[in-house]
Backbone bond lengths (Angstrom), bond angles and torsions (degrees), N, CA, C in turn:
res aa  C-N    CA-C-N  psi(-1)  N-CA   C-N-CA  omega(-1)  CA-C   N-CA-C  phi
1 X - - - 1.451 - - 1.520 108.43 -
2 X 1.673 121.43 135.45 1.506 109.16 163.42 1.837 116.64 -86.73
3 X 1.067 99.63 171.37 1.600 117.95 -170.05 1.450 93.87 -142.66
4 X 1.489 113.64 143.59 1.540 117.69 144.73 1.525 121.40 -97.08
5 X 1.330 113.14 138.24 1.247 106.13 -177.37 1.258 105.56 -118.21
6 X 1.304 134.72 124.48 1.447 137.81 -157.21 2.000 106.69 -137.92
7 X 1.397 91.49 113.44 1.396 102.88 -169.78 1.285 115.68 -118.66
8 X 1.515 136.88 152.88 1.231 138.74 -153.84 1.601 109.04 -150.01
9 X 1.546 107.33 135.57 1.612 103.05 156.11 2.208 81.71 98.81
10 X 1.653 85.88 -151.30 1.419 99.29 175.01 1.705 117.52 -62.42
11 X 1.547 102.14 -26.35 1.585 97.07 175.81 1.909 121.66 -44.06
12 X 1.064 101.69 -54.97 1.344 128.80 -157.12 2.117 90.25 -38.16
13 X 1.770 123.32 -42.90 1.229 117.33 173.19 1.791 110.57 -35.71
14 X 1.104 113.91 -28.12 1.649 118.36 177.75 1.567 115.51 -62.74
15 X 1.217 109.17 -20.84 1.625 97.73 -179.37 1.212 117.72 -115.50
16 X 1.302 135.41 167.45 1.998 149.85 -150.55 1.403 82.42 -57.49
17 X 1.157 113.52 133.73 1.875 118.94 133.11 1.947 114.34 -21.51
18 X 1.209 105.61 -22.51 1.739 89.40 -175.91 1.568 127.64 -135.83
19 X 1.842 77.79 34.22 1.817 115.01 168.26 1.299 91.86 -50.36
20 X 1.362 124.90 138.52 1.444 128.33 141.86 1.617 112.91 -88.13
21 X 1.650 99.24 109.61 1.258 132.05 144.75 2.076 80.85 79.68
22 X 1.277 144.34 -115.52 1.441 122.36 -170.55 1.657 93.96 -134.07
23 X 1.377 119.07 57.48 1.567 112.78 175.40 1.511 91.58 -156.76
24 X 1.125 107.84 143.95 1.575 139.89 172.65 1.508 137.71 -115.47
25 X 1.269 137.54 45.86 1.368 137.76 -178.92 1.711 96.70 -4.55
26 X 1.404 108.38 150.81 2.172 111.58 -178.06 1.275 87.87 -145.95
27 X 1.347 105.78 131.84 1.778 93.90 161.30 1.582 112.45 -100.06
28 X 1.212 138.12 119.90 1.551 148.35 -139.84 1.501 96.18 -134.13
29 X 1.348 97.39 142.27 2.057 112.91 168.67 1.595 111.23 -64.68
30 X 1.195 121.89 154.98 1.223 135.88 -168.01 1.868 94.35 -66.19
31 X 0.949 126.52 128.94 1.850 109.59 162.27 1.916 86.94 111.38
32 X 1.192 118.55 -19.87 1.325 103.21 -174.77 1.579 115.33 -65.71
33 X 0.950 94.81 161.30 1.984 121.13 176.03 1.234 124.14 -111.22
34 X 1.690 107.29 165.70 1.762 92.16 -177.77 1.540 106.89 -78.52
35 X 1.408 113.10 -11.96 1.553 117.61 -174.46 1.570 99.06 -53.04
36 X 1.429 117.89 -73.94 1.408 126.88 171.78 1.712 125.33 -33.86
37 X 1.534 104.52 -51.99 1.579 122.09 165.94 1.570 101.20 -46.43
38 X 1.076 130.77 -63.19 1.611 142.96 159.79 1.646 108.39 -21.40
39 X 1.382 113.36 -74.35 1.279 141.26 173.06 1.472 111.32 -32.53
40 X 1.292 131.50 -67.93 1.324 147.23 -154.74 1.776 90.64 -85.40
41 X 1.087 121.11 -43.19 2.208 113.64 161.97 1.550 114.33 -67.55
42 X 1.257 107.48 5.26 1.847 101.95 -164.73 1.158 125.38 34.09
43 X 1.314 109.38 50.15 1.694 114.65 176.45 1.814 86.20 -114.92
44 X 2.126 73.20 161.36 1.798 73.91 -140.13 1.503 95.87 -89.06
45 X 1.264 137.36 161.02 1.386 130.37 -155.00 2.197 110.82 -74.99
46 X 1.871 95.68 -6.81 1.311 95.42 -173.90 1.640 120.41 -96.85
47 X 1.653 95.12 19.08 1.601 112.32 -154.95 1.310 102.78 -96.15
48 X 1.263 121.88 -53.38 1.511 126.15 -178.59 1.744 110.46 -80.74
49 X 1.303 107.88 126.14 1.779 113.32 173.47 1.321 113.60 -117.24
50 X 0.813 115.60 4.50 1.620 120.58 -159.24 1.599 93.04 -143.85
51 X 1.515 115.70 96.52 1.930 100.50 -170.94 2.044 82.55 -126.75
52 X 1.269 107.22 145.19 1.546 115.49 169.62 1.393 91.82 -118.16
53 X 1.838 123.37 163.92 1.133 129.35 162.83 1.779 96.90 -135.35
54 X 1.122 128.61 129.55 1.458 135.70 -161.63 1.511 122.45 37.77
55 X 1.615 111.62 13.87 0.842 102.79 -174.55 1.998 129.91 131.68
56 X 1.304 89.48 -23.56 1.721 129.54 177.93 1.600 116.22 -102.11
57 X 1.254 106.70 128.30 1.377 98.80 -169.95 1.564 105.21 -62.42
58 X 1.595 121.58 153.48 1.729 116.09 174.69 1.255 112.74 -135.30
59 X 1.208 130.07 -167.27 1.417 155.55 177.70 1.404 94.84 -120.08
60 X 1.507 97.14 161.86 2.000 109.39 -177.03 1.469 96.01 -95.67
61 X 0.927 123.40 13.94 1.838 120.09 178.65 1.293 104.20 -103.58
62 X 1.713 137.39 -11.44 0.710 159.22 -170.50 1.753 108.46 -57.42
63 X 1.004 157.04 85.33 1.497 169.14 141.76 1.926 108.81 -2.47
64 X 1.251 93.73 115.66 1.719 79.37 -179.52 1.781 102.71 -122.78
65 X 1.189 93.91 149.64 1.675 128.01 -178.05 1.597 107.37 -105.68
66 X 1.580 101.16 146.66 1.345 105.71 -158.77 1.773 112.05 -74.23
67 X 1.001 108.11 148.96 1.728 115.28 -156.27 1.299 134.04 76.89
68 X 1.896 110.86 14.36 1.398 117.20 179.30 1.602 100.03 -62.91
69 X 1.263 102.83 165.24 1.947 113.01 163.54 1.586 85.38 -135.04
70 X 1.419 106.22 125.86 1.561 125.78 164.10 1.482 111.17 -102.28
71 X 1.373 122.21 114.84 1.247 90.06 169.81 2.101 103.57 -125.54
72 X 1.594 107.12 175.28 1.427 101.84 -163.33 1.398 103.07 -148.01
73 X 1.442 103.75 145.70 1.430 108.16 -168.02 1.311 104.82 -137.00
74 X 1.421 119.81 139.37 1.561 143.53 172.23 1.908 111.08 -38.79
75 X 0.892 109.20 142.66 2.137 92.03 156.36 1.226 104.40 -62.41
76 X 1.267 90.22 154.06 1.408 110.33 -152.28 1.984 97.51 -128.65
77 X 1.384 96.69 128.42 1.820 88.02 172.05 1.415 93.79 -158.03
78 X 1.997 97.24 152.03 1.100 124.46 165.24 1.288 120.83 -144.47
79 X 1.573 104.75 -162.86 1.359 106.77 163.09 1.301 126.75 -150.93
């Protein structure tokens, strides 16, 4: 199944040199997760705090179906 994986901020060092712009089409096993989706970029599971799956905030235990877009974001601070 493909997935987009769409990353932001400092994440984005996690994906190929020939990412277009901070998203990556993955082709992933049936039963996979974003934990694994995570896994297979070697980003480290304490990096992303902010994770959406189509759009909805998720958990990395979360099960993905083919044509999800995950996307994941760094902590985030201001002021």
């Amino acid at each position: 199944m493909r997935v987009e994986l769409r990353l932001y901020a400092s994440l984005q060092k996690f994906l190929p040199g020939d990412s277009a712009d901070n998203t990556r089409w993955v082709e992933m096993e049936e039963g996979a997760t974003i934990r694994s989706l995570f896994e297979k970029f070697q980003i480290p599971l304490d990096a992303p705090k902010i994770i959406f799956l189509n759009g909805i905030h998720a958990r990395r235990d979360e099960v993905l179906k083919d044509g999800d877009r995950v996307g994941a974001f760094p902590p985030v601070a201001g002021g």
